[in-house]
C-alpha positions as CSV (number, residue, x, y, z in Angstrom):
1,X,0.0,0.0,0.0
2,X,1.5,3.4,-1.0
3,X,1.3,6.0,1.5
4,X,1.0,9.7,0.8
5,X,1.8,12.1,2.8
6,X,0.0,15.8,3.2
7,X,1.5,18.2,5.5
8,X,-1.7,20.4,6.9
9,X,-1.5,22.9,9.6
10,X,1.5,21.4,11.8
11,X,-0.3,17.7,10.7
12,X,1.3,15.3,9.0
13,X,-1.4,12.9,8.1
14,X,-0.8,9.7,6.7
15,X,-3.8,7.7,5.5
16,X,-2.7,3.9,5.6
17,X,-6.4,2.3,6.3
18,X,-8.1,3.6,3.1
19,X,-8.3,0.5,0.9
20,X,-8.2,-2.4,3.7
21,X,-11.8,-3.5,4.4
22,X,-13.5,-5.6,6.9
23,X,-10.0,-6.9,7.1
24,X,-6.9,-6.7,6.6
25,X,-6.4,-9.4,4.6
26,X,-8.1,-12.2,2.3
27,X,-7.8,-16.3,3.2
28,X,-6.0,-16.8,-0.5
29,X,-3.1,-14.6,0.9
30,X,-2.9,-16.4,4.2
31,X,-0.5,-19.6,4.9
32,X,-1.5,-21.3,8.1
33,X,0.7,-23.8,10.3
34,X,1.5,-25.0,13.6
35,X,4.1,-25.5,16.0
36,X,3.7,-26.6,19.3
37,X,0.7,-26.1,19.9
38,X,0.3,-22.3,18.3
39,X,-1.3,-21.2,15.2
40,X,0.5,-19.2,12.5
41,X,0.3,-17.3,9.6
42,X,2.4,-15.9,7.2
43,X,0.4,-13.2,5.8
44,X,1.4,-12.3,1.9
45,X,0.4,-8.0,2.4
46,X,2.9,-5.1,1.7
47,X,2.5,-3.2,5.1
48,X,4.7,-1.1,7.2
49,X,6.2,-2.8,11.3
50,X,2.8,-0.6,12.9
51,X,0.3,-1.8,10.3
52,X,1.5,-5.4,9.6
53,X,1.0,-5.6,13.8
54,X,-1.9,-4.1,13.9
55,X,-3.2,-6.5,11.2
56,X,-2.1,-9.2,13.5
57,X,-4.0,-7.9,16.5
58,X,-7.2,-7.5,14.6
59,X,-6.9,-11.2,13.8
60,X,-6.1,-12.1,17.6
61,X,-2.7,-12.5,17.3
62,X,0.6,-10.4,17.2
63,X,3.5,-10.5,15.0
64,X,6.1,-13.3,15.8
65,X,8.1,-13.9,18.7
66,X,10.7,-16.2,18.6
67,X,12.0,-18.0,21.0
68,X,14.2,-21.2,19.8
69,X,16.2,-22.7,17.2
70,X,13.4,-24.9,16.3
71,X,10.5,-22.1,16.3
72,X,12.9,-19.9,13.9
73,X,13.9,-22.8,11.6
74,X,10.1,-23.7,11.9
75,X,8.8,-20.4,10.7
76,X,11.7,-20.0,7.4
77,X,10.1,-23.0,6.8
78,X,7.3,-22.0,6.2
79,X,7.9,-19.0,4.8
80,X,10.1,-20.6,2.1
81,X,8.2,-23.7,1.2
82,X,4.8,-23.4,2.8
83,X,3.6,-19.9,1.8
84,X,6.3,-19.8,-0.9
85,X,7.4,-16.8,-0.9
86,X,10.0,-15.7,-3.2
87,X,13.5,-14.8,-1.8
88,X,13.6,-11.8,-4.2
89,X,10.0,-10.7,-3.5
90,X,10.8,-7.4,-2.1
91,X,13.9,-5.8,-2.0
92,X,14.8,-3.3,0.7
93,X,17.2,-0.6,0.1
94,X,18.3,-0.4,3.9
95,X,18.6,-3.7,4.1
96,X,21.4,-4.4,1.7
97,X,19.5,-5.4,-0.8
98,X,17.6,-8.6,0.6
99,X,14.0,-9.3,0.9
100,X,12.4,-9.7,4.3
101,X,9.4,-10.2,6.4
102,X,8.4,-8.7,9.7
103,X,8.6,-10.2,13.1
104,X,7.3,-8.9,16.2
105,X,10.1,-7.0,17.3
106,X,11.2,-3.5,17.8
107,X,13.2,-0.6,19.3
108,X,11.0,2.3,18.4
109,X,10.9,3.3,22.0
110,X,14.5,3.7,22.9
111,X,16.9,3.0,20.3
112,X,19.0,-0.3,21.1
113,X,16.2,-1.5,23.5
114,X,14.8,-4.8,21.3
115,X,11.7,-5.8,22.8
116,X,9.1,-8.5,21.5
117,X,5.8,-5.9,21.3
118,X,4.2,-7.5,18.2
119,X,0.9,-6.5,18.9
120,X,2.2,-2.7,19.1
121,X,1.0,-2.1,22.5
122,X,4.7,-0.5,23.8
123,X,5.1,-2.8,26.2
124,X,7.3,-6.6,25.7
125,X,10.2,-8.4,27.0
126,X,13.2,-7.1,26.0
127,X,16.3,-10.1,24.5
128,X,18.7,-7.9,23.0
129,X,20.7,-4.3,23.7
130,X,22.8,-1.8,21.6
131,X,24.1,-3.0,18.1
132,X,26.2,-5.3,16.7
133,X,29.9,-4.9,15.0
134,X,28.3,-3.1,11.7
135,X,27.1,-0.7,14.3
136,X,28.5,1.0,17.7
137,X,29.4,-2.5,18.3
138,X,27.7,-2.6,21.8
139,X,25.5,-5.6,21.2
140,X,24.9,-7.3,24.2
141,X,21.7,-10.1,24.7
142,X,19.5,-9.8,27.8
143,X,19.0,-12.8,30.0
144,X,20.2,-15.0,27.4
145,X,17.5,-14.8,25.4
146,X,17.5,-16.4,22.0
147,X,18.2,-14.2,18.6
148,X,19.2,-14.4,15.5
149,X,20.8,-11.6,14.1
150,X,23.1,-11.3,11.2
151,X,26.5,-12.8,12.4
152,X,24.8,-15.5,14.2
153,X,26.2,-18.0,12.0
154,X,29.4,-16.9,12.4
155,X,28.9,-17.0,16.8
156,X,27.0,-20.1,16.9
157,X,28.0,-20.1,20.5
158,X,28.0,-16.6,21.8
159,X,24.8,-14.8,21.4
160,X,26.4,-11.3,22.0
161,X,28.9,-11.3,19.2
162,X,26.9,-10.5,16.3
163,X,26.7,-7.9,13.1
164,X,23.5,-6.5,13.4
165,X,21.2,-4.8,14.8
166,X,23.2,-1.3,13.6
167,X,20.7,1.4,12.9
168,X,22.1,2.3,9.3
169,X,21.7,5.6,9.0
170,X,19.4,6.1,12.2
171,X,16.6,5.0,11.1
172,X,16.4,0.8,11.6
173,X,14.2,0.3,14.5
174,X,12.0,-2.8,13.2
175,X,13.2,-6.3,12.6
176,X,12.5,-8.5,9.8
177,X,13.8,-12.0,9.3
178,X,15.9,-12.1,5.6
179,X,15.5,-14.6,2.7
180,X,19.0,-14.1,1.3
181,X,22.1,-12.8,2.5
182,X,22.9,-9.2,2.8
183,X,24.5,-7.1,1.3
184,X,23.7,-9.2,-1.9
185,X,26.7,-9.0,-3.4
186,X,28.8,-10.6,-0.3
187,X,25.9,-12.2,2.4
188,X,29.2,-10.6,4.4
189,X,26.5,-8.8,7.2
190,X,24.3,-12.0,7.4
191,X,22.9,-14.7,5.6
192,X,19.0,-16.7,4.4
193,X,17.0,-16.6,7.4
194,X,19.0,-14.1,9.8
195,X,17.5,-10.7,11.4
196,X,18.3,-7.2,10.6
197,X,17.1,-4.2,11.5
198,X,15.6,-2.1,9.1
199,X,13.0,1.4,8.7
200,X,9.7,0.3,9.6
201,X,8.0,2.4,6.8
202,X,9.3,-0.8,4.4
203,X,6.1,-2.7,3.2
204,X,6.4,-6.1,3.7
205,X,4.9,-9.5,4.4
206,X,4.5,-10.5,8.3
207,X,4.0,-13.8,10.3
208,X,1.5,-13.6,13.0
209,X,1.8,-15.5,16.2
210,X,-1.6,-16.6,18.2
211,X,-1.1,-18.3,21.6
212,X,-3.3,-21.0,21.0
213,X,-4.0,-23.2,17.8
214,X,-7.7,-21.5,17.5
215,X,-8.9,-20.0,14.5
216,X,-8.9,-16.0,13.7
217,X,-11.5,-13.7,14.9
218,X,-11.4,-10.8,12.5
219,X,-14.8,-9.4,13.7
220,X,-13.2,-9.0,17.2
221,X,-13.2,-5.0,17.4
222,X,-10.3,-3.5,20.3
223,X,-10.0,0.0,21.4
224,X,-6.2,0.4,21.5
225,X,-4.7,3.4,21.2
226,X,-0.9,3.8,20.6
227,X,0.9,7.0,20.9
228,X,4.6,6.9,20.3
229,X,7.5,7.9,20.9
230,X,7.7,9.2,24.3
231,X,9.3,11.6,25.1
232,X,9.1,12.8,21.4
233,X,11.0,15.6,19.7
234,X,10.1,16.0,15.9
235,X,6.9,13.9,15.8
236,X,4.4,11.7,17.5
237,X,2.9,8.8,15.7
238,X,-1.1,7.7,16.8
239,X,-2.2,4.3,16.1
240,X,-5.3,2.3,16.4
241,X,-6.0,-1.1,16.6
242,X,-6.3,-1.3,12.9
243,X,-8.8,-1.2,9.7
244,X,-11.9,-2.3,11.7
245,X,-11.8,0.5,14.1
246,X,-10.2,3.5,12.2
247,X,-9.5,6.7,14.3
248,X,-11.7,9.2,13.1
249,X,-10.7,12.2,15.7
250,X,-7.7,13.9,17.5
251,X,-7.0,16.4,20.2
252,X,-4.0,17.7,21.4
253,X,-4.1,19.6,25.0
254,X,-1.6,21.4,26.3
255,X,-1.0,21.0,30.2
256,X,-3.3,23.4,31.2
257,X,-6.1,22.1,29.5
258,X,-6.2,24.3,26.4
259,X,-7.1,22.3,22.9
260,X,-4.0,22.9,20.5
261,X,-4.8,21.3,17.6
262,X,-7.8,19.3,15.8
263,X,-8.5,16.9,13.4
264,X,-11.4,15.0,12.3
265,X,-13.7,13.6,9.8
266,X,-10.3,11.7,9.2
267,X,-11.0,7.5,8.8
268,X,-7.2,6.1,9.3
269,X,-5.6,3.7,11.4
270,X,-2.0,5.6,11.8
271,X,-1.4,9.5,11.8
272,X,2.0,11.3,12.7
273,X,1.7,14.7,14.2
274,X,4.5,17.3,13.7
275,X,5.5,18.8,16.6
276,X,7.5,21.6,15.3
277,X,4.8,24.0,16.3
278,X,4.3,22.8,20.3
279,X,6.7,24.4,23.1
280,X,8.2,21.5,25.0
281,X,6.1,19.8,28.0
282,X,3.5,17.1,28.8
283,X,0.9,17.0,26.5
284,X,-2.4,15.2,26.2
285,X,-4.1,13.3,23.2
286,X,-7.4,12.6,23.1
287,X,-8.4,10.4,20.2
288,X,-12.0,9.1,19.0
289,X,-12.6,5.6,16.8
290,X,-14.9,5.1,14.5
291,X,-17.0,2.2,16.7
292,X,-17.2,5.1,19.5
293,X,-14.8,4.7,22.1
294,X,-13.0,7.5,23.0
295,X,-9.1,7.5,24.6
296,X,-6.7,9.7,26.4
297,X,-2.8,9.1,26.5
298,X,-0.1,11.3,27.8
299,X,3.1,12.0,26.0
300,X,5.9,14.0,26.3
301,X,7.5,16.5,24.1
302,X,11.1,18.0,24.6
């Protein structure tokens, strides 16, 4: 899906929903399987790290997390002969050239802080910290938790030592698992089946993750509001739970109350607001969805 973007009145809106329907996604571009005892799906739509997970909480589910050997060599499965995705479907730029598909993790919040969050909610156990040798070569894994990042190969045994993440160009915060070696030319960063970070505005496929081997329930509305990062400095980004419950109003308050900007008779399931306008301080947002709940988050602005 191609997103344009319109800068209005200090707004930088960014209609992603328009075009997805009752859902956000059709059965003949779903592969399902199992693995002990959970359901998956690789799910064969071009979406950006906040849409492809919100697409995976309005199914009941959340973008991967993986936890072991066997669960990653499970899912490339899977993704290479079940669903059959080609290993040149999309090239990304940032990622040397490879194509990818998103898992459930991130560092969006604080950069080198990998947490699993794929349902988008902020909140997830964090495996991994700073960046590999391609990067500030701080890399260090948390609780020795399992990963796979490029280099892995190359450390079987020590989880730290590894070439990614490395925020290329400071702007890598989601992480996708690879189909081919990067760069392309060498494989020399990692290889087939690896992780790397890359931007999270790539549009890609995604494999969603449900905690029990039950079947989707697209119908199943949520109210979820996201509102990221915080504290923010440029911009703020406001999700909702996805296609089936669009936001169709914001507020911003200032700290004393006073409404500082408006938008509505908007129908979209992410919007960034530019904050260039706003003095720094805590801020309010106030957010309406299209089924009729109404929100009110927090967020900080320096």
């Amino acid at each position: 899906m191609k997103k344009i973007a319109i800068l209005l009145s200090g707004l930088l809106a960014i209609p992603v929903c328009n075009g997805i329907s009752q859902d956000c996604t059709t059965p003949e571009k779903v592969f399902s399987f199992q693995f002990q005892g959970k359901k998956y799906e690789i799910v064969k739509e071009l979406y950006s790290w906040n849409v492809a997970s919100q697409c995976a909480a309005d199914r009941g589910g959340y973008l991967v997390q993986i936890n072991s050997k066997a669960e990653q060599d499970t899912v490339f499965r899977s993704i290479i002969n079940g669903a059959k995705v080609s290993t040149t479907y999309k090239p990304v730029n940032d990622g040397g050239g490879a194509s990818y598909v998103w898992i459930g993790a991130n560092d969006k919040a604080n950069e080198g802080t990998w947490i699993w969050d794929g349902d988008n909610d902020g909140a997830g156990t964090q495996f991994w910290s700073g960046q590999g040798s391609a990067g500030a070569n701080n890399g260090e894994v948390i609780n020795g938790l399992y990963n796979n990042w490029g280099g892995a190969s190359v450390h079987p045994n020590n989880p730290a030592l590894r070439n990614e993440p490395d925020n290329y160009n400071g702007n890598q915060d989601g992480a996708a698992m690879a189909l081919a070696g990067w760069p392309v030319s060498t494989s020399s960063l990692g290889i087939t089946g690896e992780w790397n970070d890359i931007g999270i505005t790539a549009t890609l496929y995604f494999v969603v993750e449900y905690d029990s081997s039950s079947t989707t329930n697209p119908e199943k509305l949520s109210a979820r509001v996201n509102v990221f990062p915080s504290p923010a400095t440029d911009y703020i980004t406001v999700t909702s739970s996805g296609s089936q419950n669009p936001l169709v109003e914001i507020r911003l308050y200032n700290i004393l109350g006073s409404e500082v900007y408006r938008t509505h008779g908007i129908r979209t399931c992410e919007y960034n607001i530019n904050l260039s306008d706003y003095q720094p301080g805590i801020y309010f947002v106030h957010t309406a969805l299209e089924q009729g709940q109404v929100t009110k988050q927090k967020v900080i602005i320096r």
